[in-house]
ZALOGU-826489 format. One record per residue: residue in one letter; z, x, y of N, C-alpha, C in turn. Coordinates in Angstrom, 2 decimals. Example, Ala and Ser with C-alpha at 12.3 -4.5 7.8 and 13.67 -1.06 7.14 Angstrom:
% ZALOGU-826489
SITE   resn       nc3       nc1       nc2      cac3      cac1      cac2       cc3       cc1       cc2
SITE      A      7.80     13.19     -5.69      7.80     12.30     -4.50      7.80     13.20     -3.30
SITE      S      7.08     12.85     -2.25      7.14     13.67     -1.06      7.87     12.90      0.03
END
This chain:
% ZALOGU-826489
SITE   resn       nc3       nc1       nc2      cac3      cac1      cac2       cc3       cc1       cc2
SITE      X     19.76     -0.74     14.61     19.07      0.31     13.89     19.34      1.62     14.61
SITE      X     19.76      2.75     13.65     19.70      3.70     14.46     18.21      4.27     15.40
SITE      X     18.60      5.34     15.67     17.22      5.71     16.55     15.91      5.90     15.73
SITE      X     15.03      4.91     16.08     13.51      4.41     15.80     12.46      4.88     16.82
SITE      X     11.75      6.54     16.29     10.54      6.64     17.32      9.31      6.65     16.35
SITE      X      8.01      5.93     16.81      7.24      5.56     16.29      6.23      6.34     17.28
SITE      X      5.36      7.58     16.38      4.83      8.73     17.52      3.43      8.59     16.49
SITE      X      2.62      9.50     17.11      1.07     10.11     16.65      1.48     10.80     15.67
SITE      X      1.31     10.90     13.93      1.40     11.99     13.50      1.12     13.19     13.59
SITE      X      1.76     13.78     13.20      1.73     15.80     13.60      1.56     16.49     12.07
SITE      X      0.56     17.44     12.10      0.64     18.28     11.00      2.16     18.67      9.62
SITE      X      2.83     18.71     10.87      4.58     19.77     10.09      4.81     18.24      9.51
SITE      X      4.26     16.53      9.91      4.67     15.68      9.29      4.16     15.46      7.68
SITE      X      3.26     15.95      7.30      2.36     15.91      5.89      3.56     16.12      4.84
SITE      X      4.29     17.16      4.65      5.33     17.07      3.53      5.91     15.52      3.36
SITE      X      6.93     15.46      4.49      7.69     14.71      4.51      6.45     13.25      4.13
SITE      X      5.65     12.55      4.73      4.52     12.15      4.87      4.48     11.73      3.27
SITE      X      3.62     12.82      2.44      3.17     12.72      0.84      4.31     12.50      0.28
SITE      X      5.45     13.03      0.33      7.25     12.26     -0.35      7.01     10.87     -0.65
SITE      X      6.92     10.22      0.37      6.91      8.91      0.94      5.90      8.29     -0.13
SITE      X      4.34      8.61      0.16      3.28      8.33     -0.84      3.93      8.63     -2.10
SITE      X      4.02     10.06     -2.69      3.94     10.11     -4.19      4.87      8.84     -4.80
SITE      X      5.90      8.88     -4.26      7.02      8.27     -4.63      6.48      6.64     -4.63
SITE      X      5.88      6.05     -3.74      5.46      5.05     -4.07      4.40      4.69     -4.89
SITE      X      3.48      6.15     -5.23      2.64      6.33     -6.46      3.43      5.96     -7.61
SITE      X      4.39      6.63     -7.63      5.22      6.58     -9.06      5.91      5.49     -9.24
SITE      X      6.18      4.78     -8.86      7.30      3.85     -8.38      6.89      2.15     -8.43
SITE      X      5.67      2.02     -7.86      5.37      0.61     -6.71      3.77      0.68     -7.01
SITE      X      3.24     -0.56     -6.62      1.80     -1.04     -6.79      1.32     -1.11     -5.66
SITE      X      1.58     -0.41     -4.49      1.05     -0.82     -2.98     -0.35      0.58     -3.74
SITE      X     -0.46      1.19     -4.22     -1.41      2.38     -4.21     -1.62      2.39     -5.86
SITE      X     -2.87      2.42     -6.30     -3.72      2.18     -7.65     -3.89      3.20     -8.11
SITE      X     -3.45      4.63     -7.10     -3.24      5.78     -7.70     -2.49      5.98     -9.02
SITE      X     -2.68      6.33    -10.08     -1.71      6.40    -11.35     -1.29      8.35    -10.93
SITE      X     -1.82      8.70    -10.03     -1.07     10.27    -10.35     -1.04     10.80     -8.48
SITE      X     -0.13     11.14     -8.19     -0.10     10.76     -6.62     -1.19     12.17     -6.15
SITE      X     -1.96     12.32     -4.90     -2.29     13.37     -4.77     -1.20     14.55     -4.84
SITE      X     -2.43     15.80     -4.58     -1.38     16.90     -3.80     -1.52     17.18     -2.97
SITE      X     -0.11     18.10     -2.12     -0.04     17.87     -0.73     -1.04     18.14     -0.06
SITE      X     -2.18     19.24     -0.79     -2.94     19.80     -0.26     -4.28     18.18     -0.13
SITE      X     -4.33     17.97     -1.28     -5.56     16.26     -0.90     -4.68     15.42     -0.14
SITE      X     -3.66     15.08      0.38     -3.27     14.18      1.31     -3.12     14.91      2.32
SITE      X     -2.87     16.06      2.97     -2.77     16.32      3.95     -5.03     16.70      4.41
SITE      X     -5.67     16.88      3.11     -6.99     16.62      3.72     -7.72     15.01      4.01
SITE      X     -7.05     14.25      3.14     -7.36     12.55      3.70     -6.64     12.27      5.01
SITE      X     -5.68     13.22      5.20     -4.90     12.70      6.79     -5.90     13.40      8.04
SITE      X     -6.16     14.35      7.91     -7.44     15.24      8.54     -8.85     14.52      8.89
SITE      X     -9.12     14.28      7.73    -10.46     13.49      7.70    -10.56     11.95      8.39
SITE      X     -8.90     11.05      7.92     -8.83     10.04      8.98     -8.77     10.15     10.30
SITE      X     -8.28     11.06     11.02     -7.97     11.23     11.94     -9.40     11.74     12.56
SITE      X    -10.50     12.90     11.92    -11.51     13.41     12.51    -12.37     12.07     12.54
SITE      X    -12.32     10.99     12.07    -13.21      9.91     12.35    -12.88      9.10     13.40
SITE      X    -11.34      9.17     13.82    -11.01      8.60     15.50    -10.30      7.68     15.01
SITE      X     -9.96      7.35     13.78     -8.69      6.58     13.30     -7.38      7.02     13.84
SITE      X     -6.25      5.99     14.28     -5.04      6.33     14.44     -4.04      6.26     13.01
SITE      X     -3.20      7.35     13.05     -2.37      7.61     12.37     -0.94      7.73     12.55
SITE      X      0.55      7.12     12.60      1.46      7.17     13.45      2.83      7.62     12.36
SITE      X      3.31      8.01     12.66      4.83      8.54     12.15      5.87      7.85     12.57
SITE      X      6.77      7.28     11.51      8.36      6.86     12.07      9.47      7.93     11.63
SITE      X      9.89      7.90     12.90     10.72      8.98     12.79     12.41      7.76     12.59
SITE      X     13.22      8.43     12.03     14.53      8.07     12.24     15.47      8.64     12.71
SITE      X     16.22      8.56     13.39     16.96      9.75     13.37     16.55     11.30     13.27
SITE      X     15.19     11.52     13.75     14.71     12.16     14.01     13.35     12.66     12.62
SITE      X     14.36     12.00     11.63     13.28     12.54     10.02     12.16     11.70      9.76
SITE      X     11.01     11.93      9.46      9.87     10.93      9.16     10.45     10.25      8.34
SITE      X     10.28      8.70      8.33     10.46      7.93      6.95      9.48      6.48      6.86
SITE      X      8.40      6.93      7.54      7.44      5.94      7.41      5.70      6.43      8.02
SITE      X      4.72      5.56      7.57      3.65      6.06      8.46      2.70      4.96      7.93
SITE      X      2.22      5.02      9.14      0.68      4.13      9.12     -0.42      4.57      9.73
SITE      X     -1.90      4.09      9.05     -2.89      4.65      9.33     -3.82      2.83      9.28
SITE      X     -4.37      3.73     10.14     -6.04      2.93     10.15     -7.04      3.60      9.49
SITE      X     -8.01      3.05      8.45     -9.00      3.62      7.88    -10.59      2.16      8.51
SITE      X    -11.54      3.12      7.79    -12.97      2.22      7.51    -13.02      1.28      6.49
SITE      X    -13.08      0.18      6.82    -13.37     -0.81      5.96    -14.47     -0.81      4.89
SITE      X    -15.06     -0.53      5.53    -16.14     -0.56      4.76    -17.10      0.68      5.16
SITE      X    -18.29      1.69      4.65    -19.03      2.62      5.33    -20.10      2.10      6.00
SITE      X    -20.90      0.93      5.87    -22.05      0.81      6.11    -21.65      0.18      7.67
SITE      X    -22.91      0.58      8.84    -22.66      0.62      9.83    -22.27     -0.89     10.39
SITE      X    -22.36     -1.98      9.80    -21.92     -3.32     10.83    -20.80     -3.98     10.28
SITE      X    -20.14     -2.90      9.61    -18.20     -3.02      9.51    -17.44     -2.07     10.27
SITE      X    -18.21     -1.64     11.37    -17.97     -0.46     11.85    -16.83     -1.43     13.39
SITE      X    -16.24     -2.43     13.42    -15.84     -3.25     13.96    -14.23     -3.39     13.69
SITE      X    -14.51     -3.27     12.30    -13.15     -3.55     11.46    -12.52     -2.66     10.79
SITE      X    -11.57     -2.67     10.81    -10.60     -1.38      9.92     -9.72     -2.14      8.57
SITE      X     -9.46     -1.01      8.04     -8.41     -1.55      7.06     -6.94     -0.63      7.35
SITE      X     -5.69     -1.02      7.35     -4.01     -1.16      7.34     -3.60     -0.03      6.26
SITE      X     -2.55      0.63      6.41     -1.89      1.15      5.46     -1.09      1.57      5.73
SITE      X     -0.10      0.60      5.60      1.67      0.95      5.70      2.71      1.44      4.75
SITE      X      3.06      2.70      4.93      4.47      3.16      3.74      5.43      3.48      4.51
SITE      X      6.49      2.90      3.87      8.23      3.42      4.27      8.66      3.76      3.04
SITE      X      9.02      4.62      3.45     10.61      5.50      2.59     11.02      3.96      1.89
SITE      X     11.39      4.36      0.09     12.21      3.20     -0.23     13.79      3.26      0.41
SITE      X     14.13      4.34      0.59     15.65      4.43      0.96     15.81      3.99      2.75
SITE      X     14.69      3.83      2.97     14.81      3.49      4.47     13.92      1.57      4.69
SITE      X     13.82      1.50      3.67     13.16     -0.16      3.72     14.56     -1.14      4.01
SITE      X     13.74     -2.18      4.62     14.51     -3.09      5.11     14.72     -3.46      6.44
SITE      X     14.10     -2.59      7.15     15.39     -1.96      8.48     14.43     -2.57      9.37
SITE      X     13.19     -3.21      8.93     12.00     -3.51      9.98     11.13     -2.40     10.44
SITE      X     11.08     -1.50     10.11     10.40     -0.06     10.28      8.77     -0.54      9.70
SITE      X      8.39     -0.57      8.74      7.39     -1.16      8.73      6.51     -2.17      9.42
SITE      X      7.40     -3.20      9.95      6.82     -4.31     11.08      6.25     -3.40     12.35
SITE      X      7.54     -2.54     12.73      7.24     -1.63     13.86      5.97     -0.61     13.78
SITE      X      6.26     -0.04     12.34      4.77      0.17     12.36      3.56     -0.53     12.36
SITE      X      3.25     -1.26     11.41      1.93     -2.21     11.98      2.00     -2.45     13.15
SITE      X      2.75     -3.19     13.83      2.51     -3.45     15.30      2.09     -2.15     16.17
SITE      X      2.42     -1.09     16.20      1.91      0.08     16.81      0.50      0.03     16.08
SITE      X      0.28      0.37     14.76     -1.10      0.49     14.60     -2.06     -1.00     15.23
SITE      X     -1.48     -2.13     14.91     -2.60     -3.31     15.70     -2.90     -2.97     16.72
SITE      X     -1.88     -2.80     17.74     -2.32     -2.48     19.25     -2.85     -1.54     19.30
SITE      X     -2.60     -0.39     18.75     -3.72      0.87     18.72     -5.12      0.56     18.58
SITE      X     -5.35     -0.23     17.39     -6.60     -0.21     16.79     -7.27     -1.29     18.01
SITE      X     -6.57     -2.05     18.38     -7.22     -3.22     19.47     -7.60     -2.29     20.46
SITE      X     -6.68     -1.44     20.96     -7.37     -0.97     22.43     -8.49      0.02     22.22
SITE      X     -8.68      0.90     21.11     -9.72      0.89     20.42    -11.34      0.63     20.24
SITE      X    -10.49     -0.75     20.18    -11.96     -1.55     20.35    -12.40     -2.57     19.28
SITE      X    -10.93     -1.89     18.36    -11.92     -2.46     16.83    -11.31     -4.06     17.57
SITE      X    -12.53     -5.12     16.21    -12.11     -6.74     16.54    -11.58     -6.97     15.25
SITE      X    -11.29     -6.47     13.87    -10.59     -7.26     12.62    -10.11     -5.97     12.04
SITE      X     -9.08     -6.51     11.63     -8.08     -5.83     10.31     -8.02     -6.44      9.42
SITE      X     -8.08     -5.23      8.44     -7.96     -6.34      6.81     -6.61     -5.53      6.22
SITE      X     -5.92     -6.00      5.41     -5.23     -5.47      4.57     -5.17     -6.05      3.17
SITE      X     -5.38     -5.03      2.09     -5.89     -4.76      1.26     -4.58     -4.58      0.37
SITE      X     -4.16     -5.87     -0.22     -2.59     -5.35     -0.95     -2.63     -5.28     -2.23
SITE      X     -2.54     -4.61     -2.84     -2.08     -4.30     -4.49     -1.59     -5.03     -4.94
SITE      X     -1.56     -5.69     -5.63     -0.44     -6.89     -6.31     -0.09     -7.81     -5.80
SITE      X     -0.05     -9.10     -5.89      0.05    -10.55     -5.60      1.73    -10.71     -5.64
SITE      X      2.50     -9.74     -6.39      4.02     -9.80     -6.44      4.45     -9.04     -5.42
SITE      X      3.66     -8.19     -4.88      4.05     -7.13     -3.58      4.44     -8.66     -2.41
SITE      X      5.56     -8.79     -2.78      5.89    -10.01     -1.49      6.45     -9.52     -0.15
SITE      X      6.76     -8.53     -0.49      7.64     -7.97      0.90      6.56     -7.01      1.87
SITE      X      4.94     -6.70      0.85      4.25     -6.68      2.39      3.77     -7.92      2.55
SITE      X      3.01     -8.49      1.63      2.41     -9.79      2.14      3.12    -10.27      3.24
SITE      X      4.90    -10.87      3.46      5.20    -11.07      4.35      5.41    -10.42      5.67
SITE      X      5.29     -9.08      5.20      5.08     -7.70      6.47      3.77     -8.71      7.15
SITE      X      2.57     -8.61      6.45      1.58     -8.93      7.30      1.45    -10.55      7.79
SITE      X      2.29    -11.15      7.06      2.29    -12.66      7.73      2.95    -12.57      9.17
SITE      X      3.86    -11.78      9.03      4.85    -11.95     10.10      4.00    -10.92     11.47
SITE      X      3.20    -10.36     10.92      2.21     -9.57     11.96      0.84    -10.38     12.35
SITE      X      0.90    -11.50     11.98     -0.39    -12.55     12.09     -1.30    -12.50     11.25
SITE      X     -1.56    -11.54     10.08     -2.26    -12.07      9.05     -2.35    -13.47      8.52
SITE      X     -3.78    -13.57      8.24     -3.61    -14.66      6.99     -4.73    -14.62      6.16
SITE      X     -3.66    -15.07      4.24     -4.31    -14.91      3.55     -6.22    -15.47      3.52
SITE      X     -6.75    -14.58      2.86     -8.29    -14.78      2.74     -8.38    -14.88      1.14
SITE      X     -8.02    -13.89      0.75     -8.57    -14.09     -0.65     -7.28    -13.17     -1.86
SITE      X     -7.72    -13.59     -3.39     -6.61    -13.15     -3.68     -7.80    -12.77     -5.65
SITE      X     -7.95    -11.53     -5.41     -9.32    -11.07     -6.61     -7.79    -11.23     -7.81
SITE      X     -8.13    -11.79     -9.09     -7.15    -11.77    -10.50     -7.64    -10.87    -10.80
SITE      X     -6.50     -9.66    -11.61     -6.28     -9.29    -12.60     -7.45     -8.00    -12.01
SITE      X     -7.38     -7.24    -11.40     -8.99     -6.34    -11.07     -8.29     -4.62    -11.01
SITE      X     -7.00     -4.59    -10.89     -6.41     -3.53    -11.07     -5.45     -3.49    -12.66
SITE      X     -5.42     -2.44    -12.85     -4.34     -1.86    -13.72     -3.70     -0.64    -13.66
SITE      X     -2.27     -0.84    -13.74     -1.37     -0.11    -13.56     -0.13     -0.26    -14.16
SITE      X      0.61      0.53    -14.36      1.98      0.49    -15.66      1.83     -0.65    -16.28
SITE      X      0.35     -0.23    -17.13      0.90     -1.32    -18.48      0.51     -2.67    -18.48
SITE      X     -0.16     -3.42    -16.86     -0.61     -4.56    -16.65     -1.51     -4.63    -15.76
SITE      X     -1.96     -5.80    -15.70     -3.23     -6.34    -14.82     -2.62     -6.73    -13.16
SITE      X     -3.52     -6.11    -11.84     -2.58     -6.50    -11.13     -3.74     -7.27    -10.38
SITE      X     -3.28     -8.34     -9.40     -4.03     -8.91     -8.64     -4.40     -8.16     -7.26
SITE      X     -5.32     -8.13     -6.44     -5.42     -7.68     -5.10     -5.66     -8.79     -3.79
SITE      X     -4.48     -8.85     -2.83     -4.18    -10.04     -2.08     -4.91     -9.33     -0.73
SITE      X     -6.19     -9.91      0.00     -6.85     -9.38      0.93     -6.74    -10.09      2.12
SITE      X     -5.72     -9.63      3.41     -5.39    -10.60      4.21     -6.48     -9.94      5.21
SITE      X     -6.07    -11.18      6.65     -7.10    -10.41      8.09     -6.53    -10.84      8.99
SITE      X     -6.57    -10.51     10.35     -6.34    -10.83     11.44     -7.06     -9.88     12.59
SITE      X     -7.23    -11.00     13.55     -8.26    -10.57     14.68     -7.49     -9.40     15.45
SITE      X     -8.67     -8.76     16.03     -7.52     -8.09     17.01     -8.57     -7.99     18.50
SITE      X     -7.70     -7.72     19.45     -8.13     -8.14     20.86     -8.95     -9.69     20.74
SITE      X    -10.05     -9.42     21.34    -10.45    -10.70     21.13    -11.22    -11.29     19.98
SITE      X    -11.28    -10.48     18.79    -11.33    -10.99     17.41    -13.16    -11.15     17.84
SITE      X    -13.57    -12.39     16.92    -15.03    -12.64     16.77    -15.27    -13.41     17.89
SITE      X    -14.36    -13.83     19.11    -14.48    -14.98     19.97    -15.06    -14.26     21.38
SITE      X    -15.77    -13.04     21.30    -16.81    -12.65     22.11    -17.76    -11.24     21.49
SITE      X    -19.18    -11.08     22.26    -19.59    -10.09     21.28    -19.28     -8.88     22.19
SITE      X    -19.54     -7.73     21.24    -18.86     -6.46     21.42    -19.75     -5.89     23.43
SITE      X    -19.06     -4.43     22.98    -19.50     -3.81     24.09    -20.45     -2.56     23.52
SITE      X    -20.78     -2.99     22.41    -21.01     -1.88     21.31    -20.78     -0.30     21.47
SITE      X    -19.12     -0.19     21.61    -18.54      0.60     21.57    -17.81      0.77     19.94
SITE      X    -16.84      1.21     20.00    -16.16      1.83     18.70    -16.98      3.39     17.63
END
């Protein structure tokens, strides 16, 4: 692979960043969005993740962003405050290359040292096979799989909800930190 740096996102990254999103708005079922934000509402959801102490990371290639992942809240109410939820996009013109694996794995270990103990990921479509196996191959495993609860171009899509522990998962109690 050419040169792969996987950094903290940076502001000047938001263009390049929303490309990535809209395009998989328009395109792909990973996002239930039917109309992608604008730069101006994604670069304020990247703000707002980040002011809550979520990590957010950039792949650079060859120096150009062509991927990013974030950690969000699972849930708001305070005793999911443990667990996060995943959100991985790559460039379609840059898929394949393992860039995505590399990202999750930066965000797991992030989110572990952290503090958080579970990740969920939350996938759009039951045919989205190429993350499902993103997250198998990152230690997910499937939990649950809701029929038919989205719609998008024209059909019903399923939502495939995987998890995996992180640091020491549920197998001690907290420090009630996070």
């Amino acid at each position: 692979m050419s040169s792969l740096n996987i950094r903290p996102s940076r502001d000047e990254d938001v263009p390049a960043l929303h490309a990535i999103y809209a395009q998989s708005v328009a395109t792909e079922t990973a996002s239930w969005e039917n109309e992608p934000p604008t730069l101006e509402e994604f670069a304020e959801r990247r703000r707002n993740i980040l002011a809550q102490g979520f990590p957010y990371f950039t792949a650079e290639l060859d120096g150009k962003p062509v991927g990013y992942s974030y950690a969000s809240s699972y849930r708001a109410r305070i005793g999911y405050r443990f667990v996060v939820e995943d959100s991985v996009y790559v460039a379609q013109d840059a898929g394949g290359r393992g860039i995505g694996k590399v990202l999750m794995q930066t965000l797991i270990d992030e989110c572990a040292r952290l503090g958080f103990r579970q990740m969920i990921a939350v996938i759009g479509d039951s045919a989205n096979i190429r993350s499902i196996r993103l997250h198998q191959a990152c230690g997910f495993e499937h939990v649950a799989t809701f029929k038919s609860i989205g719609w998008k171009f024209g059909r019903w899509l399923d939502s495939v909800q995987m998890q995996r522990p992180l640091g020491s998962g549920a197998e001690s109690p907290t420090d009630g930190g996070v």
